[in-house]
C-alpha positions as CSV (number, residue, x, y, z in Angstrom):
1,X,8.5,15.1,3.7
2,X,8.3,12.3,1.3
3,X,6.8,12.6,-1.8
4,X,3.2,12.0,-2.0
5,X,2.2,9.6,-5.5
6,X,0.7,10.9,-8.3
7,X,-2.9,9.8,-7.7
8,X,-2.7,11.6,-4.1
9,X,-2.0,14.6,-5.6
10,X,-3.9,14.7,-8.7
11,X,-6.6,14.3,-5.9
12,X,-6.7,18.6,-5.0
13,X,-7.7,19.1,-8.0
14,X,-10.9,17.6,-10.0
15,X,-10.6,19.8,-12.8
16,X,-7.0,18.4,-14.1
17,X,-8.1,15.0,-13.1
18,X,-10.7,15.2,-15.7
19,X,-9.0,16.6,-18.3
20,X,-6.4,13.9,-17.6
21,X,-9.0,10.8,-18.1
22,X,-10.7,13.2,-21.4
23,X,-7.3,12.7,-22.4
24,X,-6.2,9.9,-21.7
25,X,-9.8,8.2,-22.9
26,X,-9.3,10.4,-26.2
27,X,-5.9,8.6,-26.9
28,X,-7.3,5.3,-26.0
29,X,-10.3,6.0,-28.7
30,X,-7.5,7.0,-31.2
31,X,-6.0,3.7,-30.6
32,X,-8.5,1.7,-31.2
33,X,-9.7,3.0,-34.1
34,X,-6.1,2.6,-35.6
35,X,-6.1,-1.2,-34.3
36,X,-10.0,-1.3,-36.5
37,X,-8.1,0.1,-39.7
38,X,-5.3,-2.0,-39.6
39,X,-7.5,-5.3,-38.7
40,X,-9.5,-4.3,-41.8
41,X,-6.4,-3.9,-43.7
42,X,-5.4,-7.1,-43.1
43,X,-8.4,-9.4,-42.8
44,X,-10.9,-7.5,-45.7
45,X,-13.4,-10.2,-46.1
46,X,-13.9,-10.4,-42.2
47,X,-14.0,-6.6,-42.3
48,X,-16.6,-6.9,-44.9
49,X,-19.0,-9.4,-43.2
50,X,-18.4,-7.5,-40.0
51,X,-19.7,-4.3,-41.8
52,X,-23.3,-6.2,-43.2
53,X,-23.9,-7.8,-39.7
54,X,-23.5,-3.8,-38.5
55,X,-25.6,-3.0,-41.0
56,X,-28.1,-6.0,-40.3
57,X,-28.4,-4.9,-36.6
58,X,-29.1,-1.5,-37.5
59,X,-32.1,-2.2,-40.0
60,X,-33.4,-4.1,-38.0
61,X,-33.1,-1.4,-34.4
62,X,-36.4,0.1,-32.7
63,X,-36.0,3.1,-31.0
C-alpha cells in the first residue's frame, strides 16, 4: 500500500491537527515579534514614529 501524505493522515484526527496549527501559529507569532525587535533595532526613529501613530490611533478609538 503506498504511503498516504501527511495532510491525508493528519486528517483522522482533529485533535492533533489543531494542536499542530496552535503550534505552528505560536511559532509564526514568535517570529514575528523577533522580526518587530530587530526592525526596531535597526531603524529607531521609524520604530519611534511607528509607536506615536499606535498611540495616536488608540486615543483617538471608540468602543
Amino acid at each position: 500500500m503506498p504511503d498516504l501524505p501527511e495532510s491525508d493522515a493528519r486528517k483522522d484526527s482533529p485533535a492533533d491537527d489543531d494542536a499542530e496549527r496552535r503550534r505552528r501559529r505560536a511559532q509564526f507569532l514568535r517570529d514575528l515579534a523577533e522580526a518587530r525587535e530587530l526592525r526596531d533595532r535597526v531603524q529607531p526613529r521609524r520604530a519611534k514614529t511607528a509607536r506615536l501613530r499606535h498611540a495616536m490611533r488608540m486615543r483617538t478609538f471608540r468602543w
